[in-house]
C-alpha positions in Angstrom: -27.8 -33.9 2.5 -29.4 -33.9 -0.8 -27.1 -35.1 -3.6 -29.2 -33.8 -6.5 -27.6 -30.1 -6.1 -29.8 -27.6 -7.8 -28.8 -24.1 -9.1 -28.8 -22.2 -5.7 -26.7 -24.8 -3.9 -23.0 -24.3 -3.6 -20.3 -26.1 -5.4 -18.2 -27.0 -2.4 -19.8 -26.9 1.0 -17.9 -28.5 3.9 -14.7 -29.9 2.4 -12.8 -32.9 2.9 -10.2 -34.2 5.0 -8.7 -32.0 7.1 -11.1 -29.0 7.0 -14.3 -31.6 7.6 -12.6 -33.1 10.1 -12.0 -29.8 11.6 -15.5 -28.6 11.3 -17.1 -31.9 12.2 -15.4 -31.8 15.7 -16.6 -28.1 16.4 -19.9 -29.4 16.0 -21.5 -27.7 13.2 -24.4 -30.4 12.6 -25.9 -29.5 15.6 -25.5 -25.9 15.4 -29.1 -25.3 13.9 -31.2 -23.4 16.3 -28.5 -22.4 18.7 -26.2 -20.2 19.3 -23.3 -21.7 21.7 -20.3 -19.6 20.4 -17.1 -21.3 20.3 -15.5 -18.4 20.7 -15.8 -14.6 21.5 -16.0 -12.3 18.4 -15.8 -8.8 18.4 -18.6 -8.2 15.4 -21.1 -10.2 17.2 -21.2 -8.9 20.5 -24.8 -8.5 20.4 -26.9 -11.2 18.7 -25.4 -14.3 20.2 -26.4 -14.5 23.6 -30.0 -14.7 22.5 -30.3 -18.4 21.4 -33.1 -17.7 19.0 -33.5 -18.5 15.7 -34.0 -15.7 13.1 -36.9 -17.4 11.3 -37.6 -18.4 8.0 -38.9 -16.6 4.6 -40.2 -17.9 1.4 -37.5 -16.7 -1.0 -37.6 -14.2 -3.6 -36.6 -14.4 -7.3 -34.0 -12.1 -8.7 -35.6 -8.7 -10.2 -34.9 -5.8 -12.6 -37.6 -3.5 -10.5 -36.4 -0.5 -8.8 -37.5 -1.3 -5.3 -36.0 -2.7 -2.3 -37.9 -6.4 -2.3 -38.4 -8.5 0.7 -40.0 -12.0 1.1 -43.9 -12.0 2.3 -44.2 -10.9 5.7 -41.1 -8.4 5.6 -41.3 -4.5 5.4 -38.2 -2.0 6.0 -38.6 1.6 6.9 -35.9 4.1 5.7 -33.9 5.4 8.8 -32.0 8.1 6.7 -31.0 9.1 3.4 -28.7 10.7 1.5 -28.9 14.8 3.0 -31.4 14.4 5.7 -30.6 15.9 8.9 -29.4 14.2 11.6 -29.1 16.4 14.8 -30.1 19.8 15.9 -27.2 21.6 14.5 -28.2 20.7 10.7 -25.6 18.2 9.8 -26.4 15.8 7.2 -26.3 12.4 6.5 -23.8 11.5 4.1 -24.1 9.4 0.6 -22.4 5.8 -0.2 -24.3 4.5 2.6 -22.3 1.2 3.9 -21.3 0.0 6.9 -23.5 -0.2 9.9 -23.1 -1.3 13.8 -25.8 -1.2 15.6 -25.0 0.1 20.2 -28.0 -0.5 22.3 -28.8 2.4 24.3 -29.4 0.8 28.2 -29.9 -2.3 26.7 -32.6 -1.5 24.6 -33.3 -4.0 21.3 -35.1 -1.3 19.3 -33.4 2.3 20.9 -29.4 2.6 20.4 -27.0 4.3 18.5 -26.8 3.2 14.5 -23.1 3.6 13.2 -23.1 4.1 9.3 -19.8 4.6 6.7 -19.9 6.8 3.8 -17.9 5.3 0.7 -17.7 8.0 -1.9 -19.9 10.7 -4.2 -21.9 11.0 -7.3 -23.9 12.9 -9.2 -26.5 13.3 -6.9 -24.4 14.7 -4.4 -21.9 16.8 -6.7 -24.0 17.2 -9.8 -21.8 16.8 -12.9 -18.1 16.9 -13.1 -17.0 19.2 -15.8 -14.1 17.8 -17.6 -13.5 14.9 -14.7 -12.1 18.0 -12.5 -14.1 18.9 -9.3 -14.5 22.6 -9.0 -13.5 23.6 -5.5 -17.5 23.4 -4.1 -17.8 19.8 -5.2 -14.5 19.5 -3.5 -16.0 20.1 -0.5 -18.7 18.5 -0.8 -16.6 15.5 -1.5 -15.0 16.0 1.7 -18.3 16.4 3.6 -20.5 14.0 2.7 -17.9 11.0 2.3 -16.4 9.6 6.3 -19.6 8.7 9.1 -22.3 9.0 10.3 -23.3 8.5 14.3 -27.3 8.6 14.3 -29.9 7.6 17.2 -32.7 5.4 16.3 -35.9 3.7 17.8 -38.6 1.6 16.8 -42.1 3.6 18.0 -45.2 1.9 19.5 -46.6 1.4 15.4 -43.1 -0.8 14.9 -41.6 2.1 12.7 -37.9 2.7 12.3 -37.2 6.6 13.1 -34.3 8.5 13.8 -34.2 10.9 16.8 -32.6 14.5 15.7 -32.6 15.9 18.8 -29.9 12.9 19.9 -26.8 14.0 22.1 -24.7 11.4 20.1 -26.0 12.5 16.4 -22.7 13.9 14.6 -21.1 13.6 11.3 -17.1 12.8 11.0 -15.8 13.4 7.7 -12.8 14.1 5.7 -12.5 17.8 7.7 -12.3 15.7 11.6 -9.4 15.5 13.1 -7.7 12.2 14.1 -4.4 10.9 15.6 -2.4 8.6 14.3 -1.0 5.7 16.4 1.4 3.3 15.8 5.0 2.9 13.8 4.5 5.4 11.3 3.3 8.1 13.9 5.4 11.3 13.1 7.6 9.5 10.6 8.9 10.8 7.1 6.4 8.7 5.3 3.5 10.6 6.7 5.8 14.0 6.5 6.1 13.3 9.9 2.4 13.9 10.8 0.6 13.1 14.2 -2.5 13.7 13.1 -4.6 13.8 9.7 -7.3 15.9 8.3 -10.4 13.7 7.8 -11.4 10.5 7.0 -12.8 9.7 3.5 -13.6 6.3 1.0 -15.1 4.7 4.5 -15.8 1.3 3.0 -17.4 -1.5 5.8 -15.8 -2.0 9.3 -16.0 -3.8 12.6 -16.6 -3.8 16.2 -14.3 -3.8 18.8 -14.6 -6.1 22.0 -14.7 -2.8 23.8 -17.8 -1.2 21.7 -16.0 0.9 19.3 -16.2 1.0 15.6 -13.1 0.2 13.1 -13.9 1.6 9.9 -12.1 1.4 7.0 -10.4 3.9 4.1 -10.7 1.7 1.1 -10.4 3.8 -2.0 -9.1 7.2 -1.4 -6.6 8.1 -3.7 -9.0 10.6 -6.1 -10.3 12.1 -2.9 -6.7 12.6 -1.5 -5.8 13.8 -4.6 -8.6 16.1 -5.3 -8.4 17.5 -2.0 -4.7 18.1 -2.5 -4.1 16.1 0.8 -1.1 14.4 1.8 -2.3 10.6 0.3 -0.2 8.2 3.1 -2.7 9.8 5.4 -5.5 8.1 4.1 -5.9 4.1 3.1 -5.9 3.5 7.1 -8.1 1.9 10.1 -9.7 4.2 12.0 -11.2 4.2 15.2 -14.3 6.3 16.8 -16.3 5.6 19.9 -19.8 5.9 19.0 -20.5 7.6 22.5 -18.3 9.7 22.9 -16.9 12.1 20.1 -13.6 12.9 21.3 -12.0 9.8 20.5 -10.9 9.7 17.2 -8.3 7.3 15.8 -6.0 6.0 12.9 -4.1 3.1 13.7 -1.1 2.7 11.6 0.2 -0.7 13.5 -3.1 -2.4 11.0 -1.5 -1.3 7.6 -2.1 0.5 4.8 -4.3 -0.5 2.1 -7.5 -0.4 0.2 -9.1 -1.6 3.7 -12.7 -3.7 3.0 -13.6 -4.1 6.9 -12.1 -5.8 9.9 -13.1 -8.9 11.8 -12.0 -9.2 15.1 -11.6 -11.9 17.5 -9.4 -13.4 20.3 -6.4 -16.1 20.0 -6.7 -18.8 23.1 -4.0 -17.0 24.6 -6.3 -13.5 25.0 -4.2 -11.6 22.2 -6.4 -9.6 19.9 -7.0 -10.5 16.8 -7.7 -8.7 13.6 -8.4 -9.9 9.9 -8.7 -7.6 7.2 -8.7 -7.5 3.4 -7.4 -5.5 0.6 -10.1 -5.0 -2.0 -8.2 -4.8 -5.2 -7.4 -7.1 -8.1 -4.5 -9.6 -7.3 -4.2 -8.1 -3.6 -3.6 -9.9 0.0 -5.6 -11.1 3.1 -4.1 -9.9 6.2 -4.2 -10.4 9.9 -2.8 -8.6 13.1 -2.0 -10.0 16.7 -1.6 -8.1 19.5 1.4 -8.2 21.8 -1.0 -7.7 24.6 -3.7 -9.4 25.7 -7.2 -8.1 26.3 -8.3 -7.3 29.7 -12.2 -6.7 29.7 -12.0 -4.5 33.0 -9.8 -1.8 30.9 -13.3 -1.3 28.7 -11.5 1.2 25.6 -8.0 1.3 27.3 -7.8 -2.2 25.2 -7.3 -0.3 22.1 -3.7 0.6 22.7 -3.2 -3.5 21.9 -4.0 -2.1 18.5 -0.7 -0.1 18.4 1.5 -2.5 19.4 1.7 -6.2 17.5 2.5 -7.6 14.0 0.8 -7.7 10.8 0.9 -10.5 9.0 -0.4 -11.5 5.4 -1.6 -15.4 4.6 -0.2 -17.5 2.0 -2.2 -19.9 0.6 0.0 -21.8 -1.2 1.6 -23.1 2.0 -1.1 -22.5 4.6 1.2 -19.8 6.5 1.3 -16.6 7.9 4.4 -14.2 6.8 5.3 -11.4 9.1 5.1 -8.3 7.4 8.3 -6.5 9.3 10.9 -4.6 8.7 13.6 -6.9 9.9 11.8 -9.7 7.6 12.1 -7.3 4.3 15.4 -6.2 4.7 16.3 -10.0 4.7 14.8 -10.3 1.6 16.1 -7.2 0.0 19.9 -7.9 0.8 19.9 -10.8 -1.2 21.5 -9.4 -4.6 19.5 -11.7 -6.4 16.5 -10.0 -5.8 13.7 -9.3 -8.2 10.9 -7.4 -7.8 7.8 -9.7 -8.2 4.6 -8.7 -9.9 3.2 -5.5 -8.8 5.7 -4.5 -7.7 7.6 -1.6 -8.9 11.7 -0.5 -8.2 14.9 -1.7 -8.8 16.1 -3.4 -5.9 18.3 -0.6 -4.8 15.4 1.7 -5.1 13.4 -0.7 -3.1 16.4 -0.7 -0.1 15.8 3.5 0.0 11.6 3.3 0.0 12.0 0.9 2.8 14.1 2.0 5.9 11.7 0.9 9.0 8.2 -0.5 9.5 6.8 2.8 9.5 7.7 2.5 5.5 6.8 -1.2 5.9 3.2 -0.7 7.1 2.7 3.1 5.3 3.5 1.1 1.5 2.1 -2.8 2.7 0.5 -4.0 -0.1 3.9 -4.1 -2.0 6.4 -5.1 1.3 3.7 -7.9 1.8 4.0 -9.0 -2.2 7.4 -9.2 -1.7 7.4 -11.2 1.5 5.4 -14.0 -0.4 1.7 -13.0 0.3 -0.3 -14.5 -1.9 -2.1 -11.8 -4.4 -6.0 -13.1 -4.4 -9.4 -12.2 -5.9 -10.7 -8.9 -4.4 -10.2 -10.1 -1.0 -13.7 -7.9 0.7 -15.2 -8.7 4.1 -14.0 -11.7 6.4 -15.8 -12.4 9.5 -15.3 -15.1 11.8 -17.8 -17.5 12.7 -19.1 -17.2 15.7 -19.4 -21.3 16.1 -16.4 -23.0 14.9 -13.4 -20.2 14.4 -13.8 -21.2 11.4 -13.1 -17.4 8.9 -15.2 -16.6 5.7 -13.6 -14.7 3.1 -15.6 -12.9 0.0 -13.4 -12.8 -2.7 -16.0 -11.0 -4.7 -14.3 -11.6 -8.5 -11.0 -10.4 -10.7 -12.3 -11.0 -14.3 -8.3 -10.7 -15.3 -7.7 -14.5 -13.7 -11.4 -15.7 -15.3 -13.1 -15.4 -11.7 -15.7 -13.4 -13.4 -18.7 -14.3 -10.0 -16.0 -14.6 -7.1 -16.2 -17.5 -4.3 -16.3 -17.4 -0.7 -12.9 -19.1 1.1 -13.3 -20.6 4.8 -9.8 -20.8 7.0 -9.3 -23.1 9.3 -6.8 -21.9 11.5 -4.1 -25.4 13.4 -5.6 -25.9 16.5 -8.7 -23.6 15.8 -6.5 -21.1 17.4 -7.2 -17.6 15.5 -3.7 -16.3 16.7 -1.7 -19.6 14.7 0.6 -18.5 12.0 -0.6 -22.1 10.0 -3.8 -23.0 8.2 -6.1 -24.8 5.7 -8.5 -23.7 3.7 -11.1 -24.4 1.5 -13.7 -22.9 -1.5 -16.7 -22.8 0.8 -18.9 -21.2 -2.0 -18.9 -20.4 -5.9 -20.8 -17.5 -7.6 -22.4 -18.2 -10.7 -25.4 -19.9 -12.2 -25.4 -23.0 -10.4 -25.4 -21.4 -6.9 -27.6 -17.9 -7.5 -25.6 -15.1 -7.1 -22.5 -13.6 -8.3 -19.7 -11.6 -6.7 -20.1 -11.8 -3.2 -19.5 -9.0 -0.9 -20.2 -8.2 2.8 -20.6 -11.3 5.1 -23.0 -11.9 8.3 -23.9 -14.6 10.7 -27.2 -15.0 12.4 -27.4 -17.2 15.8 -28.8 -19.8 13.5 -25.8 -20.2 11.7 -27.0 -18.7 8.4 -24.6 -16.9 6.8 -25.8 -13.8 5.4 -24.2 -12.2 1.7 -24.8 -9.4 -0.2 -23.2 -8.7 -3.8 -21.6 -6.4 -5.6 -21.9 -7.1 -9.8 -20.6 -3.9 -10.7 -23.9 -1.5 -11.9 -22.2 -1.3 -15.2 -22.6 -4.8 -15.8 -26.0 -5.6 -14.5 -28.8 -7.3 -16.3 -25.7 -7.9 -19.1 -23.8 -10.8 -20.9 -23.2 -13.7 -18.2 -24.6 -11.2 -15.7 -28.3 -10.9 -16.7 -29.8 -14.2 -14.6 -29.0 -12.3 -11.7 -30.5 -8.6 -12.4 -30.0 -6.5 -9.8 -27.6 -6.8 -6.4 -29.4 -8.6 -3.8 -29.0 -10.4 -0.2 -28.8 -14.0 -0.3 -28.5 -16.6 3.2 -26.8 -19.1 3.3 -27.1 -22.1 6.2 -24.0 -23.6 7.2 -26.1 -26.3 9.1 -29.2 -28.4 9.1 -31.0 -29.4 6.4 -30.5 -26.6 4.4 -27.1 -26.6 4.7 -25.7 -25.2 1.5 -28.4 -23.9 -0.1 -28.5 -20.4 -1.1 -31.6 -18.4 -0.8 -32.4 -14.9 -2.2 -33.7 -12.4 0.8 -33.7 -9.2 -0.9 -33.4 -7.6 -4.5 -32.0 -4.2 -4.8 -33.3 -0.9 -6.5 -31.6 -0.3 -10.0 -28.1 0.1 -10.4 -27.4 -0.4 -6.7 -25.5 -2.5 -4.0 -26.9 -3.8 -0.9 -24.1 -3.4 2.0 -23.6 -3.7 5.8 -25.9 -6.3 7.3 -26.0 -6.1 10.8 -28.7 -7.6 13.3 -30.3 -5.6 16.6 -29.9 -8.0 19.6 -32.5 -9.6 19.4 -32.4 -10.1 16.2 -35.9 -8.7 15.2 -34.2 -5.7 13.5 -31.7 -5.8 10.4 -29.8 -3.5 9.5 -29.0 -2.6 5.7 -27.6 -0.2 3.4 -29.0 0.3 0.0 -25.5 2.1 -1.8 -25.6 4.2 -5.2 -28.6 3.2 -6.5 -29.2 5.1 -9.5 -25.2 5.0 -10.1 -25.4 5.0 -14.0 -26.9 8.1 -14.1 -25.6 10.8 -16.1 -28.5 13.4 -17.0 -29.7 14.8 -13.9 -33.0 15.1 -15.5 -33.1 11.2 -16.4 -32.2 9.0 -13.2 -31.9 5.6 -13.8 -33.2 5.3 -10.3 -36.0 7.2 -7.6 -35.6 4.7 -4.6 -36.6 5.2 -1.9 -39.3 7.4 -4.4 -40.0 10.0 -1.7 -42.6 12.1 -3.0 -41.7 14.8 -5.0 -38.3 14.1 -5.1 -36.0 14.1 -8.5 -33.3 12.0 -7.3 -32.1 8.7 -6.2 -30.9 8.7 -2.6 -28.7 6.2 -1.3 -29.3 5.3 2.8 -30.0 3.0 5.4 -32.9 0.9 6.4 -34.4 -1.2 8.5 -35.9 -4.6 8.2 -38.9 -6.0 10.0 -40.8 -9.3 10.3 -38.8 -11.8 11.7 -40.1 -14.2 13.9 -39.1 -17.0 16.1 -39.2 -20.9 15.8 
């Protein structure tokens, strides 16, 4: 590798001792151009059987413009907006596009179902909030536009991305669906005994499940909860859809509760299900869950009952461990009568005793119980995904300007025995935002059968083009290789319209096709009549619509 590291080449690459050693023996230098995956991984069920590398791109510099920008040889085509119609019975698609997952329909590479989460509303949606109270309308439409959307797309014979409104599939889920909740807190007191919930809302990124179902996440839905004047302990969960078929519509409790980022699922060497998840706040936890069960292919979706039954556990870094976040293991802790609430968390220890009276309480108030089991509070923990190649699991820890980790790093586990179901581990910085490397406050996280990591940010829109912020203008997508001679160096794919995000990068099979959603742009806008943004600058139109596109122009080496 070259030693003269410029300014878009990480700070700490492939570590040293243990971790190297770790990912020499999986075989990572010879990864480039293939795509022999160590193990399976629930997020990548469809791009890495192909053995085909995604191609390469002159990169682009960072921009101010308000456009979507793509290397030479690249075009998108928007698949649907904010408020366009989705299916013969008029629903519409929702705003804070996010998310997406990608279900070939009979195997097809450019005809399937596209799974896309809604994150929250703005003024484009709601117009303005009066006073910061909602009136009961933009209630509502709060409720309505935040949760899912199920759309079916193809390519046509010119190579355009469309979406097919006479689908079967097409529906919205929102924060009026019903779902059922599974797991220990199922009909207990903290959920005022509820079996089901009204809705999902605040449906940040997600996952895929080995049996081709969507997790999607509740991140931050406390104003929507409260607007809504909905029971909060309902919301902040996993849930669970099955793209085909509408029926099936899940919240599994067994996963936590949180301010969920996305899931990344994968399978210990024993078959036990494994998922990792992350808690996007300031000073908040990584988490995993195993399975008592282990997977059995032939039961197809019966497998998601293994997401009812098992143990959460949250990582501490300090020691390389795992803690089990139980019941039994908090009530150990909380009969010593030297206890003493740690930071962030709140209570006497008495009052603490009372909150916490089974793993229903444990599970329905985590992010506390796991504080005070000795998970370790990190930097915005966001996506985690598991590579495909090496076990190996990338974390974005996108920033948390209160610790002076103003552009966020990306942390790689190594999990003993490169078993994802081991309760010990190393780690290392694999990446550092800032100046030296390109980009700042990483968010969502993809692989591409290359072994390119792919990374899109999230510098908040009030901060862009400002102070330490302006060399990177506007959100973009940057890859990464973790192999070859590249190896390292971060390259900038896309630049974002004004003001917005770029989320949810997610490959068709073949991996001709990628997936990604352009979120908020136009988010500082506070006069109707002046947007800060017109992407995608339909004609005619007077605002700036958030949705999802498609990306075009990859070719193989």
């Amino acid at each position: 590798m070259n030693k003269n590291m410029d300014r878009r080449t990480f700070l700490s690459y492939l570590g040293t001792g243990a971790a190297a050693l770790a990912a020499a023996s999986a075989g990572l230098g010879t990864l480039e151009g293939k795509a022999s995956a160590m193990s399976p991984t629930a997020d990548h069920l469809f791009g890495y059987r192909t053995n085909k590398v995604s191609g390469y791109f002159d990169p682009i510099e960072p921009s101010k413009a308000d456009e979507l920008l793509l290397p030479k040889g690249f075009k998108y085509d928007v698949v649907a907006a904010f408020d366009d119609v989705i299916n013969e019975a008029g629903e519409k698609f929702g705003q804070g596009s996010d998310y997406n997952a990608f279900f070939p329909i009979d195997g097809s590479n450019v005809h399937g179902l596209l799974v896309n989460n809604h994150e929250y509303t703005n003024i484009f949606g709601l117009g303005p909030i009066v006073d910061g109270k909602m009136t009961q309308e933009q209630t509502e439409k709060s409720l309505y536009y935040q949760g899912m959307s199920v759309i079916e797309v193809f390519r046509d014979e010119s190579g355009t991305w469309k979406m097919d409104t006479s689908s079967k599939y097409a529906r919205r889920i929102n924060g009026f669906t019903k779902f059922e909740f599974t797991g220990p807190a199922n009909g207990a007191a903290a959920l005022n005994n509820a079996s089901t919930a009204q809705g999902t809302f605040a449906n940040c990124s997600g996952g895929v499940t080995f049996w081709n179902t969507v997790l999607s996440c509740e991140e931050n839905f406390s104003e929507t909860a409260d607007a809504s004047k909905l029971p909060p302990t309902h919301y902040g969960w996993v849930v669970e859809i099955d793209p085909f078929d509408g029926s099936f519509l899940k919240k599994h409790t067994a996963l936590g509760r949180f301010n969920h980022e996305n899931t990344a699922m994968g399978l210990a060497k024993d078959g036990r299900v494994v998922v990792y998840m992350g808690d996007d706040k300031k000073d908040a936890c990584v988490y995993k869950y195993i399975s008592n069960g282990k997977y059995v292919p032939e039961q197809g979706r019966s497998n998601s009952a293994l997401l009812t039954d098992g143990t959460l556990y949250v990582a501490n870094l300090k020691n390389g461990k795992w803690i089990p976040v139980t019941y039994e293991a908090l009530a150990k802790v909380l009969s010593n009568e030297k206890f003493k609430a740690p930071a962030g968390v709140k209570g006497s220890r008495e009052e603490l005793m009372k909150q916490y009276q089974s793993q229903a309480d444990v599970v329905t108030y985590c992010h506390e119980a796991a504080i005070m089991l000795g998970g370790m509070p990190t930097d915005r923990p966001e996506d985690i995904e598991i590579s495909p190649f090496d076990n190996t699991v990338f974390i974005s820890h996108t920033n948390n300007d209160a610790h002076g980790n103003i552009h966020g790093h990306i942390t790689r586990i190594f999990e003993l025995d490169n078993d994802l179901g081991s309760l010990e581990f190393d780690f290392e910085i694999f990446a550092a935002g800032g100046r030296q490397s390109g980009f700042s406050s990483p968010d969502n996280l993809a692989f591409d059968s290359s072994g390119n990591l792919w990374v899109v940010t999230d510098i908040s829109s009030s901060s862009h083009n400002q102070g330490v912020y302006k060399s990177f203008m506007n959100n973009g997508l940057f890859v990464i290789p973790t192999a070859g001679p590249s190896k390292g160096i971060a390259m900038q794919f896309a630049s974002g319209p004004k003001d917005c995000e770029l989320t949810g990068p997610f490959f068709a099979p073949d991996e001709n096709t990628l997936f990604l959603s352009v979120q908020h742009p136009g988010e500082n806008t506070t006069d109707l009549s002046k947007p800060t943004s017109l992407w995608p600058h339909r004609a005619g139109d007077a605002k700036a619509r958030c949705g999802v596109v498609a990306i075009s122009g990859f070719r193989f080496n």
